[in-house]
Every structure is written in structure tokens, then in C-alpha cells.
N, C-alpha and C positions, 0 to 999 in steps of 0.2 A: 696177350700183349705184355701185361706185368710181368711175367717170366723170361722175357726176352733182356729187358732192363735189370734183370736181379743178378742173370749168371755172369756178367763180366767184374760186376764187384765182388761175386764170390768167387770166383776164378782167383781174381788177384788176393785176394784174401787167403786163400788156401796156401796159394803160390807162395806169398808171405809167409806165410805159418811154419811153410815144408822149408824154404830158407834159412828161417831163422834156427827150424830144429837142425837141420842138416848140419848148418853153421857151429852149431852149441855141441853137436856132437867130433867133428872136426877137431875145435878147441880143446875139448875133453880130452881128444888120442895124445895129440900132440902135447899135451900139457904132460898127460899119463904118462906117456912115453919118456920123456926129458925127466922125470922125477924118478925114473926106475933104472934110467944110464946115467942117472947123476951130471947129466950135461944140459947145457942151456940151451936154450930152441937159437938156432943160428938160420936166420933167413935169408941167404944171399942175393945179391941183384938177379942174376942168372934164373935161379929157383924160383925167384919171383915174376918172371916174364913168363918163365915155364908155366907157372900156375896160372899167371892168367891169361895167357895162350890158351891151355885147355877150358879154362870157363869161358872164355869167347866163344871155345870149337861147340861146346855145350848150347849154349845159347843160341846158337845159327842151327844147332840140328834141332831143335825145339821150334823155332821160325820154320824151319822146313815143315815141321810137320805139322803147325799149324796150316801154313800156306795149301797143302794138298788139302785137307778139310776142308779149303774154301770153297 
């Protein structure tokens, strides 16, 4: 019974963990990147609906596949 209540906070915990590295590596490219073309990271509206268009597509196919496990 105690193990049933432990893996949803380690799940999220992990889940967090993998986020945040993901995240810090992301930062890292782009930053790397704009310091080696000598140009400034330019984000435009466009670019940015784009992006998080595909982190939504991400998320819903993550949902799906929890959902099938059920």
C-alpha cells in the first residue's frame, strides 16, 4: 500500500528534475549559439506560438500515453 502513495510524488519529482535539466540545456544552446554568431537571441511572436504549439503537441502525446496505461 505505501508504494502506491510514494510513485506519484516521485514521478512528479523526476518529471521536474528532467524539465528543469532539459530546460538549462536549451538555455545553454541558445545562449552558445548567439555568442559564437555574434547576434542576439531574437524571439519573435511567431517563433513563440511555434514553440509553444509543439510543447502543447508534447504534452498531449505524453496524456495519451499515460491514458493507454490506464
Amino acid at each position: 500500500m505505501g508504494r502506491k502513495k510514494i510513485w506519484p510524488k516521485a514521478g512528479i519529482l523526476a518529471g521536474g528534475f528532467i524539465g528543469a535539466v532539459v530546460g538549462m540545456i536549451a538555455a545553454f544552446i541558445l545562449v552558445n549559439r548567439s555568442n559564437k554568431t555574434d547576434h542576439p537571441i531574437r524571439l519573435t511572436a511567431k517563433r513563440s506560438i511555434q514553440i509553444g504549439k509543439n510543447i502543447l503537441s508534447l504534452l498531449h502525446s505524453i496524456a495519451e500515453i499515460a491514458k493507454g496505461n490506464s
